[in-house]
C-alpha positions, 0 to 999 in steps of 0.5 A, a space after each residue: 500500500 502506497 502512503 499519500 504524502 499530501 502537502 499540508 501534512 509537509 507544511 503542517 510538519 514544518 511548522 510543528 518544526 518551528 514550534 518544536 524547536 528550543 534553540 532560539 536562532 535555529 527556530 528562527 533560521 527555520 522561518 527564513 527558510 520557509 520564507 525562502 521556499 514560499 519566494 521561490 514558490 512564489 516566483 516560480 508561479 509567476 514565470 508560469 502564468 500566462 500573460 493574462 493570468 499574470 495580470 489577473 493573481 497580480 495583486 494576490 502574488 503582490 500581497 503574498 510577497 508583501 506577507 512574506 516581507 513581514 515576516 522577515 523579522 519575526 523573533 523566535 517567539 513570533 515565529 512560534 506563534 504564527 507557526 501554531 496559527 498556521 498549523 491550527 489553520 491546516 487542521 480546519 480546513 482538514 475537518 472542513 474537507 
C-alpha cells in the first residue's frame, strides 16, 4: 500500500518544526527558510502564468510577497506563534474537507 504524502501534512510538519524547536536562532533560521521556499514558490508561479493570468493573481502574488516581507523579522517567539496559527489553520480546513 502506497502512503499519500499530501502537502499540508509537509507544511503542517514544518511548522510543528518551528514550534518544536528550543534553540532560539535555529527556530528562527527555520522561518527564513520557509520564507525562502514560499519566494521561490512564489516566483516560480509567476514565470508560469500566462500573460493574462499574470495580470489577473497580480495583486494576490503582490500581497503574498508583501506577507512574506513581514515576516522577515519575526523573533523566535513570533515565529512560534504564527507557526501554531498556521498549523491550527491546516487542521480546519482538514475537518472542513
Amino acid at each position: 500500500m502506497k502512503a499519500e504524502i499530501k502537502s499540508d501534512d509537509v507544511i503542517f510538519n514544518f511548522f510543528k518544526q518551528i514550534c518544536d524547536e528550543k534553540d532560539d536562532i535555529k527556530c528562527i533560521e527555520l522561518g527564513k527558510s520557509w520564507i525562502n521556499a514560499m519566494e521561490t514558490n512564489l516566483d516560480n508561479i509567476e514565470v508560469n502564468l500566462q500573460e493574462a493570468d499574470k495580470t489577473k493573481h497580480k495583486e494576490d502574488i503582490q500581497k503574498n510577497k508583501e506577507h512574506l516581507n513581514n515576516l522577515k523579522n519575526n523573533n523566535s517567539s513570533e515565529w512560534r506563534d504564527y507557526a501554531t496559527k498556521c498549523m491550527i489553520e491546516i487542521m480546519e480546513n482538514k475537518h472542513e474537507n
